[in-house]
VOBA-1610 file (N, C-alpha, C; in pm, whole numbers, padded with zeros to 5 digits, always signed):
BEGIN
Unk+09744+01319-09675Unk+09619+01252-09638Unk+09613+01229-09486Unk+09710+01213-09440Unk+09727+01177-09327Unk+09712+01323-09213Unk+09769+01381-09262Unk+09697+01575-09206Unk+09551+01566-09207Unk+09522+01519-09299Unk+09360+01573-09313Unk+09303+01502-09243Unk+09311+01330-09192Unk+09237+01286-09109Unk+09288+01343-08984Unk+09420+01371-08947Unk+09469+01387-08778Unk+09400+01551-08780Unk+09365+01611-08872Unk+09275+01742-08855Unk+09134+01710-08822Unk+09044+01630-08899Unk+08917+01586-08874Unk+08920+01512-08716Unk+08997+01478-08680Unk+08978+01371-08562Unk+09016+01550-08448Unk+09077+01577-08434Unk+09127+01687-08357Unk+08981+01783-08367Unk+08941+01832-08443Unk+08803+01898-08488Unk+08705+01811-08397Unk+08703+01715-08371Unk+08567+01651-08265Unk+08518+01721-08180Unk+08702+01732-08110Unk+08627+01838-07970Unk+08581+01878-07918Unk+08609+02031-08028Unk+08538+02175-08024Unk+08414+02124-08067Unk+08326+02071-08215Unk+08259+02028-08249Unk+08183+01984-08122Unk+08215+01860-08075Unk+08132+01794-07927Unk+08080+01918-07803Unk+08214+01983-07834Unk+08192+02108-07697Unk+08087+02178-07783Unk+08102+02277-07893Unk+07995+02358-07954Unk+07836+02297-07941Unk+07834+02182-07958Unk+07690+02081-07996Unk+07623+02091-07831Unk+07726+02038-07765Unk+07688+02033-07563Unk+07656+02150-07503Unk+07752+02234-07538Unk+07705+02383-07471Unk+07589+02442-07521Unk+07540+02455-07705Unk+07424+02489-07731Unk+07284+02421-07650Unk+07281+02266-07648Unk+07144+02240-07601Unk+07171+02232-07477Unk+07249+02238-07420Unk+07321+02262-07251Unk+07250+02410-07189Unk+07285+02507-07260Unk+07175+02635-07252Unk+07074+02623-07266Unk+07008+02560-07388Unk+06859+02578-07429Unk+06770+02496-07310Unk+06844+02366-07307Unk+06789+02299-07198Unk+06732+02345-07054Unk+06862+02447-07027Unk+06838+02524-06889Unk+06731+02604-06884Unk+06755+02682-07035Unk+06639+02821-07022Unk+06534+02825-07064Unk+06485+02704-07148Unk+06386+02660-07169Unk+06254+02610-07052Unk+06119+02644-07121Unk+06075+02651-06930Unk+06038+02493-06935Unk+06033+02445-06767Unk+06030+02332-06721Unk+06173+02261-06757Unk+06293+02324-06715Unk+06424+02317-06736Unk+06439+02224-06598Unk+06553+02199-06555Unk+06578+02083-06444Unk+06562+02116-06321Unk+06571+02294-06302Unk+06508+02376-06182Unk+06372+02335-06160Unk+06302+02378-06246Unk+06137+02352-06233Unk+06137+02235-06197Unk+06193+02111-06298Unk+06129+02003-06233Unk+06209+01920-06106Unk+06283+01975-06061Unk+06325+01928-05930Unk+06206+01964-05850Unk+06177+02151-05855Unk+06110+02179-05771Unk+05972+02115-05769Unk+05886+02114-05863Unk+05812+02013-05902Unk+05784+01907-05827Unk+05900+01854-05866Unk+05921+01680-05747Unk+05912+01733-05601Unk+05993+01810-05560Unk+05989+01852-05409Unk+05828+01876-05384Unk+05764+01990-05422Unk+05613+01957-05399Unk+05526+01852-05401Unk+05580+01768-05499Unk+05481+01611-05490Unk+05353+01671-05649Unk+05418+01737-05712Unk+05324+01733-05830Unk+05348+01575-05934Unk+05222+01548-05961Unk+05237+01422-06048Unk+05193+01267-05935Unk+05201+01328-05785Unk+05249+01197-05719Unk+05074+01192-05687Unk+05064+01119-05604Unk+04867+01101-05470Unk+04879+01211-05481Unk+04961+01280-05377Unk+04963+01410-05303Unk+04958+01533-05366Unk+04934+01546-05522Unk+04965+01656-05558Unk+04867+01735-05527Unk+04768+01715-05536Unk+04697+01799-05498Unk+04709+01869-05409Unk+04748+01846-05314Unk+04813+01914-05124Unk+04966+01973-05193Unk+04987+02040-05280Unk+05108+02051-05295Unk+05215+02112-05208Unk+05307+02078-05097Unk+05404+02134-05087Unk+05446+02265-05067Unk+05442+02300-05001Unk+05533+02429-04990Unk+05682+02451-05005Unk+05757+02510-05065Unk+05910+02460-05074Unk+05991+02603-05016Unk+06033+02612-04909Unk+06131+02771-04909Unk+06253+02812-04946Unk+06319+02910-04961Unk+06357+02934-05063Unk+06516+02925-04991Unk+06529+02889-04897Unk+06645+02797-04863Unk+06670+02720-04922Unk+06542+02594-04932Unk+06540+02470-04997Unk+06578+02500-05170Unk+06563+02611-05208Unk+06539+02602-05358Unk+06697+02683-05386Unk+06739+02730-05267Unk+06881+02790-05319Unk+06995+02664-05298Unk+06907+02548-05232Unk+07037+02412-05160Unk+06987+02396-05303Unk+06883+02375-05333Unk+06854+02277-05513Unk+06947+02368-05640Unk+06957+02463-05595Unk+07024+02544-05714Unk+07183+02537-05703Unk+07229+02511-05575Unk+07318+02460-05558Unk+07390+02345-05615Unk+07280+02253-05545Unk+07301+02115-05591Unk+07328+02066-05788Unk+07246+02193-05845Unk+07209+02169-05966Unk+07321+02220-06018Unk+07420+02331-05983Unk+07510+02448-06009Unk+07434+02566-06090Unk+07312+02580-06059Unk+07264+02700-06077Unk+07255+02839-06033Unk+07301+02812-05904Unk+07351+02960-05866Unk+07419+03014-05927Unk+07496+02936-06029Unk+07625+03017-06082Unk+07571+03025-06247Unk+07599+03122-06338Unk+07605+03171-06453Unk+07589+02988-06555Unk+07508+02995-06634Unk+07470+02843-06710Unk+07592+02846-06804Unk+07685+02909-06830Unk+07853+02893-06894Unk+07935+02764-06810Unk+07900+02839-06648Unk+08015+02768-06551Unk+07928+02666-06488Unk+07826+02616-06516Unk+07740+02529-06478Unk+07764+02429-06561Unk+07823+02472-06728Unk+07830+02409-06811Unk+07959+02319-06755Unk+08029+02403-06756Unk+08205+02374-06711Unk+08184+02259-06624Unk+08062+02239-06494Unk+08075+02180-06408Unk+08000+02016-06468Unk+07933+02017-06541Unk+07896+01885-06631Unk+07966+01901-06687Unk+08058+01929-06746Unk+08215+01884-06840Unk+08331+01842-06743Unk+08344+01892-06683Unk+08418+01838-06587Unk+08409+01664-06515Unk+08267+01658-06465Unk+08182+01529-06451Unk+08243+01433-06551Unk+08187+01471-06713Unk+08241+01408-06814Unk+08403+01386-06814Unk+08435+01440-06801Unk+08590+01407-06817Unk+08573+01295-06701Unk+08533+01340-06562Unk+08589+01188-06507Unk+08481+01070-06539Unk+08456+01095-06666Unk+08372+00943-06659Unk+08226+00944-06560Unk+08180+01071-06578Unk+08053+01088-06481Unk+07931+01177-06569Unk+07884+01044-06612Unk+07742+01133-06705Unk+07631+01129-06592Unk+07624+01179-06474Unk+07566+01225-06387Unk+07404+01067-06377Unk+07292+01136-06315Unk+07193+00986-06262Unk+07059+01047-06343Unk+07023+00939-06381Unk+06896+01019-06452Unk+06765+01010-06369Unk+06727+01116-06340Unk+06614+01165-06289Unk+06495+01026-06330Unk+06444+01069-06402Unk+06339+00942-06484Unk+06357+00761-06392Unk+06485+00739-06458Unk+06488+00617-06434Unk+06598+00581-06245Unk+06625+00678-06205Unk+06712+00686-06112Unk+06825+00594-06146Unk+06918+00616-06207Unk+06999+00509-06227Unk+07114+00592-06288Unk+07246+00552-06284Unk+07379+00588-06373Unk+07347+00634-06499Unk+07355+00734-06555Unk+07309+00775-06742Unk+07403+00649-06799Unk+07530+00630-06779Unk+07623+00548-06848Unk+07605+00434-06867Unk+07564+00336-06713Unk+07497+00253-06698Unk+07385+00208-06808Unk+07294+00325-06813Unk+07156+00268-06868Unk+07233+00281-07056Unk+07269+00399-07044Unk+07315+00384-07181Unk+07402+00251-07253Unk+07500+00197-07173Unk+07576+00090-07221Unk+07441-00015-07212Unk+07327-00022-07157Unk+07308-00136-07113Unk+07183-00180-07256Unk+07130-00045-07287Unk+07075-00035-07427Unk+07129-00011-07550Unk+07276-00015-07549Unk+07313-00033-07677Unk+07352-00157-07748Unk+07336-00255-07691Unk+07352-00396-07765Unk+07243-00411-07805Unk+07092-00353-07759Unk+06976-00420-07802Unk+06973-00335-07946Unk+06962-00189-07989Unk+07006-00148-08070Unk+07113-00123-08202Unk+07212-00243-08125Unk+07326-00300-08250Unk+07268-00389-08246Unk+07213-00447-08230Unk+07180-00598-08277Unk+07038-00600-08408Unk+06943-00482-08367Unk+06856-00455-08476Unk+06926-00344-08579Unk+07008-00258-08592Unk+07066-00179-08666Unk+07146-00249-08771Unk+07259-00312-08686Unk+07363-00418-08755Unk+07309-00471-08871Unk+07185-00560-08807Unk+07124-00690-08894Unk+07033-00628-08988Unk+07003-00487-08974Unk+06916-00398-09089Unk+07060-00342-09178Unk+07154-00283-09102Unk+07230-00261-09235Unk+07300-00384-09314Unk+07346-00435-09221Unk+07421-00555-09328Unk+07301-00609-09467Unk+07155-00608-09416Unk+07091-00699-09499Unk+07054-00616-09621Unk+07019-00495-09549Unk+07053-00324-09688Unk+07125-00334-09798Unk+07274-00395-09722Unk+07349-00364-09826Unk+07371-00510-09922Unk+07350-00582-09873Unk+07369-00723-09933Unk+07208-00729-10022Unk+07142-00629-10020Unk+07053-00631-10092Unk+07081-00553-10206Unk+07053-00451-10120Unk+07078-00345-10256Unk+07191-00329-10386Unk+07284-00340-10277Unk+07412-00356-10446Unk+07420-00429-10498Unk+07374-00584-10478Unk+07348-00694-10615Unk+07252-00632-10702Unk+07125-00606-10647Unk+06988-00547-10685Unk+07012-00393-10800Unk+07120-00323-10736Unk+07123-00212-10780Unk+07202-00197-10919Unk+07341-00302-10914Unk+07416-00355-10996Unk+07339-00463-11154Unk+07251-00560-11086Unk+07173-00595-11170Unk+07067-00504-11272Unk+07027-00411-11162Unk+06925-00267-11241Unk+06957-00193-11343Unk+07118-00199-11305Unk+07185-00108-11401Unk+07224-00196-11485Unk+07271-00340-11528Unk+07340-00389-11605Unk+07178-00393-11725Unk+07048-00430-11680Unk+06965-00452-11719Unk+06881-00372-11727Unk+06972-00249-11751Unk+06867-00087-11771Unk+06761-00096-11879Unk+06636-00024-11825Unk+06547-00038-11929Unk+06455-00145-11979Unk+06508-00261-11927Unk+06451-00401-11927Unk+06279-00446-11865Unk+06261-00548-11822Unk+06112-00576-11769Unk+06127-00624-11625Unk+06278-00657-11610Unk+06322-00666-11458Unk+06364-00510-11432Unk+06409-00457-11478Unk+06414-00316-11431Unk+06287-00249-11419Unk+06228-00211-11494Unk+06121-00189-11524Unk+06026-00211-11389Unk+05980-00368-11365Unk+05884-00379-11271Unk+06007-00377-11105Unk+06096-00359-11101Unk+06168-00368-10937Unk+06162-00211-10913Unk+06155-00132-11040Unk+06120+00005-10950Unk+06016+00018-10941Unk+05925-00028-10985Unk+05774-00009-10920Unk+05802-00029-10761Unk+05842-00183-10742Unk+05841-00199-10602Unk+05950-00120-10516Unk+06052-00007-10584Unk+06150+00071-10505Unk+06033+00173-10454Unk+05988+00234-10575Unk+05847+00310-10539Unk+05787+00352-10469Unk+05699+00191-10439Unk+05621+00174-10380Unk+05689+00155-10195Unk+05790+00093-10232Unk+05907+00110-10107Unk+05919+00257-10027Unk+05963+00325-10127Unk+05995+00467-10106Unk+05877+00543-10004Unk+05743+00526-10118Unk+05664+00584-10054Unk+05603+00596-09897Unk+05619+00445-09873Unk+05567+00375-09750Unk+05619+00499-09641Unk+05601+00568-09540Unk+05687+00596-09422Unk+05653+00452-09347Unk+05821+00470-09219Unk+05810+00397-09148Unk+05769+00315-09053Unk+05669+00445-08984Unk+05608+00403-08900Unk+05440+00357-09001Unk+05452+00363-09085Unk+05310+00355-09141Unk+05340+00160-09162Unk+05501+00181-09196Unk+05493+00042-09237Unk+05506-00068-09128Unk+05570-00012-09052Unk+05583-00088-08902Unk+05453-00072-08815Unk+05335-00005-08837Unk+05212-00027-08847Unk+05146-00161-08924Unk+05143-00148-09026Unk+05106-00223-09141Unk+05167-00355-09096Unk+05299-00391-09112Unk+05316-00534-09064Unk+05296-00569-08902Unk+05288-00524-08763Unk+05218-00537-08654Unk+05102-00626-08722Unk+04992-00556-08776Unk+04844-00541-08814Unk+04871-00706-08897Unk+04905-00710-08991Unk+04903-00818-09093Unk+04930-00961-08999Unk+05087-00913-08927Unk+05146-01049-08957Unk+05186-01072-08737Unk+05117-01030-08667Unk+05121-00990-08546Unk+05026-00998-08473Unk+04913-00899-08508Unk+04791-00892-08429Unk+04695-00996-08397Unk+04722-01117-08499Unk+04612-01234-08488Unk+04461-01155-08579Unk+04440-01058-08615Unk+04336-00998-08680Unk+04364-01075-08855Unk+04461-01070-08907Unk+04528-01147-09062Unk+04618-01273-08999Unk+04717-01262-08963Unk+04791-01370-08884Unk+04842-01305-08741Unk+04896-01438-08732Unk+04982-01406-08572Unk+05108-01502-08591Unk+05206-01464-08683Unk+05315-01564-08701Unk+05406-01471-08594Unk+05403-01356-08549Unk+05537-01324-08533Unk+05510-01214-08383Unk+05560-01163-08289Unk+05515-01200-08158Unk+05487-00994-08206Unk+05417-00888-08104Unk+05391-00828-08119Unk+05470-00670-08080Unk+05603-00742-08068Unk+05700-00659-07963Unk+05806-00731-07917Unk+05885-00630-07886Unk+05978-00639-07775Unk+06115-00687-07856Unk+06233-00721-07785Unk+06316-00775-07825Unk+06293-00969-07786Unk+06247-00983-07680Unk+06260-01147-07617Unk+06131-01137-07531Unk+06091-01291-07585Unk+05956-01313-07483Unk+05973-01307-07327Unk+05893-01297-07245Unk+05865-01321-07123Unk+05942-01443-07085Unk+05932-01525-07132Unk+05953-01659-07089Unk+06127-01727-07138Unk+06218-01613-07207Unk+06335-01625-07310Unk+06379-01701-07160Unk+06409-01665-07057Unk+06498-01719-06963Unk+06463-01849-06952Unk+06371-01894-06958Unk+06323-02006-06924Unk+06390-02141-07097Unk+06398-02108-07172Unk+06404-02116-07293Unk+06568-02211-07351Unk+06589-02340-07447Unk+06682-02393-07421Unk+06753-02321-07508Unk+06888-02318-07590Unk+06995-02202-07649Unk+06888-02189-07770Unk+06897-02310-07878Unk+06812-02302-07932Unk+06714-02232-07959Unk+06594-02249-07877Unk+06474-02210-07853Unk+06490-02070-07831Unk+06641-01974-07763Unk+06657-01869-07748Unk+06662-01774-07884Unk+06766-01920-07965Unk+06796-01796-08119Unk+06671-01783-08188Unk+06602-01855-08177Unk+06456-01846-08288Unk+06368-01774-08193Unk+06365-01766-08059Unk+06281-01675-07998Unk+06352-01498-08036Unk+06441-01453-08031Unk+06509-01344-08093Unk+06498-01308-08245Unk+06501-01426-08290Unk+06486-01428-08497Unk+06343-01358-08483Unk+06265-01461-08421Unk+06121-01420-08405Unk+06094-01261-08411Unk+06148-01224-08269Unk+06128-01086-08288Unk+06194-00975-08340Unk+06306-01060-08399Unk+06386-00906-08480Unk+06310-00920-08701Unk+06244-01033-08673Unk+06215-01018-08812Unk+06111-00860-08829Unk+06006-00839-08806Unk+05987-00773-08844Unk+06009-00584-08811Unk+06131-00574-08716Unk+06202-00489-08728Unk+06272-00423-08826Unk+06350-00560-08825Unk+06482-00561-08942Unk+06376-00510-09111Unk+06292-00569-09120Unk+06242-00522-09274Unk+06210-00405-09264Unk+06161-00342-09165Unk+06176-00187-09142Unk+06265-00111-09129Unk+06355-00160-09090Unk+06516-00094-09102Unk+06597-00082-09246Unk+06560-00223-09298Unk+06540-00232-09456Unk+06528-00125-09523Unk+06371-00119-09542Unk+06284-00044-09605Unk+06308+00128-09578Unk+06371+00157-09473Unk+06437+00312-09506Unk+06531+00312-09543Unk+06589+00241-09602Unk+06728+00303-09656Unk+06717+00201-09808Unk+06588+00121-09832Unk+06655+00019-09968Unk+06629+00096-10054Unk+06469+00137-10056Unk+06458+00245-10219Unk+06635+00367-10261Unk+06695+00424-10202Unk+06777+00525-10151Unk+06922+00428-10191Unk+06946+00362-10148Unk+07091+00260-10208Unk+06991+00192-10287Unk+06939+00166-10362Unk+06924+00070-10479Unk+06967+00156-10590Unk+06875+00270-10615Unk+06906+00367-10685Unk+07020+00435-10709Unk+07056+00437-10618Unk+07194+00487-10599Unk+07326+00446-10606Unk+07302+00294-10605Unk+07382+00200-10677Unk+07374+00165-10807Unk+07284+00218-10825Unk+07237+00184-11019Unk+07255+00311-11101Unk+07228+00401-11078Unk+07262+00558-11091Unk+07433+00566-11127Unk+07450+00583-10998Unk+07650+00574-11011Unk+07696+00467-11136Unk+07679+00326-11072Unk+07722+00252-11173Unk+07683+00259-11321Unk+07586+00325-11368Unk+07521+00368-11498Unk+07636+00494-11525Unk+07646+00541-11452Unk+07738+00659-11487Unk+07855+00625-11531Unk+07903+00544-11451Unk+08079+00478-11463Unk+08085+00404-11583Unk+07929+00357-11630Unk+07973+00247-11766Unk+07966+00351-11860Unk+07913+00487-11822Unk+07934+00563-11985Unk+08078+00628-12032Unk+08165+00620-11918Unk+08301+00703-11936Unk+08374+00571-11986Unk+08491+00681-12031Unk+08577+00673-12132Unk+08649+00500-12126Unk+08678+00494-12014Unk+08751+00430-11933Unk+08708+00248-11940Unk+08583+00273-11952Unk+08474+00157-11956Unk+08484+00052-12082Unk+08479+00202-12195Unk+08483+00129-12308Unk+08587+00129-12400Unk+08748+00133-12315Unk+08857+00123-12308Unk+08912-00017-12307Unk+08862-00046-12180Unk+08892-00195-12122Unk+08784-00301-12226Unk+08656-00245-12272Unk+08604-00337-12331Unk+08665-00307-12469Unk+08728-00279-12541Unk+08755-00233-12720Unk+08922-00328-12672Unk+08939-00351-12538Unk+09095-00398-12551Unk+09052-00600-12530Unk+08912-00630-12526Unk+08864-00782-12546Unk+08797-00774-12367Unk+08754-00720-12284Unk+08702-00750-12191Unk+08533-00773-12229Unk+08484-00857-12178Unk+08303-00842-12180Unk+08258-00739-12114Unk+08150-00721-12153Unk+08080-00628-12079Unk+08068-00634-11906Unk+08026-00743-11906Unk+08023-00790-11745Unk+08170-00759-11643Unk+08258-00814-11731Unk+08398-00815-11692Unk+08466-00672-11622Unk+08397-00542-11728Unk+08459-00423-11764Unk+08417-00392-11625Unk+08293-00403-11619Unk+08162-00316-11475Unk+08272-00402-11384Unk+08266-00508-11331Unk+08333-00610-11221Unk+08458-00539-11184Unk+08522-00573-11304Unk+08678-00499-11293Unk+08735-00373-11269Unk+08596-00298-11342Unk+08667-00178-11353Unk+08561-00049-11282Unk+08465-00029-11359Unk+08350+00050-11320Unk+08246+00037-11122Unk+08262-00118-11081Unk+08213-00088-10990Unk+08236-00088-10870Unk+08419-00056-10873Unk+08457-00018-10744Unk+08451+00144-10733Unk+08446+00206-10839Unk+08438+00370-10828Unk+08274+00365-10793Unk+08171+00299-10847Unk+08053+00385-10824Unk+07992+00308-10697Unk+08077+00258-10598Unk+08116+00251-10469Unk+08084+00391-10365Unk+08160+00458-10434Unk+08225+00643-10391Unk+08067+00662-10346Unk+07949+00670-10394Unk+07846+00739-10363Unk+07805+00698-10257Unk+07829+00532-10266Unk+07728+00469-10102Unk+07800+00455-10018Unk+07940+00528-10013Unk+07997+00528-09860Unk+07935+00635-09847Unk+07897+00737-09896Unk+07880+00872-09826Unk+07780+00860-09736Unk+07691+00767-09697Unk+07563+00726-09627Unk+07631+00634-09500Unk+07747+00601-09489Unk+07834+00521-09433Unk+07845+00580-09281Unk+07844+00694-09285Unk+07851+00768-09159Unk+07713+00780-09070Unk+07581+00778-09171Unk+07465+00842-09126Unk+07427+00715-09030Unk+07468+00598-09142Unk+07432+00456-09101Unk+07484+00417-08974Unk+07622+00456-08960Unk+07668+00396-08823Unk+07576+00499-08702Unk+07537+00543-08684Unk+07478+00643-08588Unk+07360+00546-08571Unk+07266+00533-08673Unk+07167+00510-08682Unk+07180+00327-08633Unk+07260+00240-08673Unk+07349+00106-08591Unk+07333+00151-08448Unk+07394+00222-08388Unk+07421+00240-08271Unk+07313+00312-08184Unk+07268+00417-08235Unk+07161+00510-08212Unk+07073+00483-08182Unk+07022+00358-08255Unk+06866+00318-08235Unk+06778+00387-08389Unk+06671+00360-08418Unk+06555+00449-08457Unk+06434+00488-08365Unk+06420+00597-08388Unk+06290+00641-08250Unk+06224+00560-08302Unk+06142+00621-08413Unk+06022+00566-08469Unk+06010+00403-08473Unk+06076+00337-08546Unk+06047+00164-08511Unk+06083+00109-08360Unk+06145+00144-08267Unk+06192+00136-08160Unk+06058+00165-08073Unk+06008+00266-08116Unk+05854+00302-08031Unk+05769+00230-08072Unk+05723+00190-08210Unk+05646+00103-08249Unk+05646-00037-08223Unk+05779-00128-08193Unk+05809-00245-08173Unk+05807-00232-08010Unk+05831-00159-07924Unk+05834-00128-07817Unk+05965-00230-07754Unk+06115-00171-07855Unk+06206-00244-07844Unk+06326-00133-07711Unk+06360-00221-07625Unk+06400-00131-07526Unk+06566-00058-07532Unk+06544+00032-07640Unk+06688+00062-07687Unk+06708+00195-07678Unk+06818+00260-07750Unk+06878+00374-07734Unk+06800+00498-07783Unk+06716+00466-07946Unk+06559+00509-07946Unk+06501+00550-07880Unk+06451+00466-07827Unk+06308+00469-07709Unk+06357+00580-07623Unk+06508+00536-07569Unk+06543+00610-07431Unk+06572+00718-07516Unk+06641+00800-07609Unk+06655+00923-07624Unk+06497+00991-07569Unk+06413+00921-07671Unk+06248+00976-07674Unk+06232+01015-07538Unk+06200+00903-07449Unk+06188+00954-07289Unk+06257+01050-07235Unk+06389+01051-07248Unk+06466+01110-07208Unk+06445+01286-07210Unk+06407+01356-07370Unk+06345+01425-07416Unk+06216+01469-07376Unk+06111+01375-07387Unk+05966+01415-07323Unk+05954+01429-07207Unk+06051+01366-07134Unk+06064+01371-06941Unk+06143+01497-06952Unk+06208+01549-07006Unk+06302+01680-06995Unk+06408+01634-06867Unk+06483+01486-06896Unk+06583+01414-06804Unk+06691+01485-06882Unk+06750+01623-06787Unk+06823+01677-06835Unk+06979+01557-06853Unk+07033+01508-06764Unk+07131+01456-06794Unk+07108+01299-06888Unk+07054+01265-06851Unk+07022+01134-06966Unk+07012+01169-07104Unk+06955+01312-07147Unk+06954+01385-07260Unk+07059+01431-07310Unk+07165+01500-07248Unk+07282+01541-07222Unk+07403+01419-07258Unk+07398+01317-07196Unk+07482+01177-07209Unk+07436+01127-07340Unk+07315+01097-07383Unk+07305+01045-07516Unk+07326+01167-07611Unk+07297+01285-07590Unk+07355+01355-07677Unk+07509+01347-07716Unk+07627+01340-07628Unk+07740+01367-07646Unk+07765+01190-07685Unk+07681+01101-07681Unk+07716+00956-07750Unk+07679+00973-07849Unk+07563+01025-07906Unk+07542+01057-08080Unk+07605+01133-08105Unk+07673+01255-08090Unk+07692+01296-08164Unk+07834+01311-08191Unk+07933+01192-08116Unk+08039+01189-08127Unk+08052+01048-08215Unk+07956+00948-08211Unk+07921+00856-08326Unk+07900+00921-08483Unk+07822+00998-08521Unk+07796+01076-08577Unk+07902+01140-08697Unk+07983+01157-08583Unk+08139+01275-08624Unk+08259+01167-08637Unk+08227+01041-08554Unk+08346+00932-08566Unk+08299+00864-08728Unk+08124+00858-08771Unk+08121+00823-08933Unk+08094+00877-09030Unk+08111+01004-08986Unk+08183+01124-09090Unk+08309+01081-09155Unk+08423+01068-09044Unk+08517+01035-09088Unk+08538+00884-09122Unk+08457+00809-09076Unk+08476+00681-09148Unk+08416+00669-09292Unk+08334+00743-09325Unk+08291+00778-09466Unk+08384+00823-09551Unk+08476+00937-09521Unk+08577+00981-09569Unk+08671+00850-09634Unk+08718+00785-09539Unk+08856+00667-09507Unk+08784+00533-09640Unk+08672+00554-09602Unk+08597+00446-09691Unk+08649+00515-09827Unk+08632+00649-09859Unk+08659+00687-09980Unk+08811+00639-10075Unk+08877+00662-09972Unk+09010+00649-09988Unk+09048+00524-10010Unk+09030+00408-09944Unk+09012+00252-09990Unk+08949+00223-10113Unk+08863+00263-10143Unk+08765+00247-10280Unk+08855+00319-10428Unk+08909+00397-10368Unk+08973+00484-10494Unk+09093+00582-10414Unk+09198+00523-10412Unk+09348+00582-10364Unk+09359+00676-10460Unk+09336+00698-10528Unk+09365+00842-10613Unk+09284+00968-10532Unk+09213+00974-10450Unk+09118+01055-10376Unk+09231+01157-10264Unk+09264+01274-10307Unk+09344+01342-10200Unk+09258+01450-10094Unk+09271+01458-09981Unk+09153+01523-09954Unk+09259+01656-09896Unk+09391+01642-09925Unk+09441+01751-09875Unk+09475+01825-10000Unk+09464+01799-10158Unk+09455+01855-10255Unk+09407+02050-10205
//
């Protein structure tokens, strides 16, 4: 077992390198790549002046190709942003002029702090919920809570993070809950107190959106598995030897049908750390979200580049924490079988 994780962890690497070098190319050769828009900027397109645009000669554009490592083959250009990386240099982002690393560390607490408090509340929902569904299969509490998984399901996110803005935000139905952001204007000003309920304020209706993509998906899926585990052998083993019914599932059945909802264990931590575009744009919460998005639509090659190689080494770090989860839940699990 222990091979198989020191193999998965060794596998990052190449993995990280394969993932960097693909959009590392596409990025370049794709048009309005970081050439164009340097040159771009040098003319003054976008600025008063664009109109008078600039003349740029082609001195100037061989120092920029320089500067960029484009004179040289986009392989060894690659080499030269890997290199950067190794010393701890995710280069300055165009967009925001600032350190990529910098801005990145500086938006990822605002994004664990709405991720965190959406998964923890996921799961403290769903597997009582899901556990109850199944003990009470078929029932009128079963029965009417999947209506509302359903109706859950159906919702997309941004439709629903629409929908509550509108209701419980806009002042048009109410105005209990502020219309954005992570912290008011005024948080500095604000006594500790007054700080945590100004934050509650605005992560409530985040967090039920963070909820709401993943509850229909683990409810089910906690009720599913565990329905499965009470029909084997094993189940009605422990109950024919004097256990209750309740007892058998507790004891026995619902640490295995566990196994299914780590496998989401990995997607989740990304998505913790990551941000969500979509509610992140809608709440206009200033996180790792948002900035991928910009990052992307500005074509900020290195800010794109830096959050890429932070997702997707998050990503690959809860892969394998999905795995490890397996193995805790059920030690009989060999993965080097």
């Amino acid at each position: 077992m222990r091979n198989y994780f020191l193999k998965r962890m060794i596998l990052i690497l190449p993995t990280i390198l394969g993932i960097t070098f693909i959009v590392f190319i596409l990025s370049h050769l794709a048009p309005g790549g970081p050439l164009e828009r340097e040159i771009a900027k040098l003319r003054g397109y976008g600025s008063a002046e664009g109109a008078q645009a600039k003349r740029i000669s082609t001195e100037e554009i061989d120092l920029l190709k320089k500067k960029l490592h484009l004179d040289k083959p986009l392989p060894v250009a690659y080499l030269y942003w890997l290199s950067e990386v190794a010393q701890l240099d995710l280069g300055e982002s165009r967009l925001h002029s600032r350190p990529v690393d910098e801005l990145i560390f500086e938006k990822i607490p605002v994004s664990l702090t709405f991720g965190l408090s959406g998964f923890l509340i996921s799961y403290l929902i769903c597997i009582p919920l899901g556990i109850t569904k199944a003990i009470r299969s078929g029932e009128s509490f079963d029965n009417s809570t999947s209506i509302i998984i359903l109706i859950a399901y159906s919702i997309p996110v941004f439709a629903l993070s629409m929908l509550l803005l509108f209701v419980f935000a806009s002042g048009e139905v109410f105005s209990w809950f502020p219309l954005g952001h992570e912290i008011s204007d005024e948080y500095e000003g604000l006594g500790f107190f007054e700080k945590i309920v100004d934050r509650l304020d605005h992560m409530f209706l985040p967090v039920i959106c963070y909820v709401a993509s993943s509850f229909a998906v683990l409810t089910l899926l906690m009720k599913n598995s565990l329905l499965d585990q009470i029909s084997k052998e094993y189940v009605r083993t422990a109950m024919s030897k004097g256990l209750s019914f309740k007892d058998a599932i507790y004891k026995h059945a619902f640490r295995n049908s566990l196994i299914p909802i780590a496998t989401g264990f990995g997607s989740n931590l990304s998505l913790i750390l990551a941000g969500s575009l979509i509610i992140e744009l809608v709440f206009s919460i200033d996180g790792i979200g948002l900035l991928s998005f910009q990052a992307v639509t500005e074509r900020d090659t290195d800010l794109m580049m830096g959050l890429l190689l932070i997702q997707s080494l998050l990503s690959l770090v809860g892969n394998i924490l999905s795995d490890l989860c397996y193995v805790l839940i059920d030690p009989r699990i060999n993965f080097d079988a």
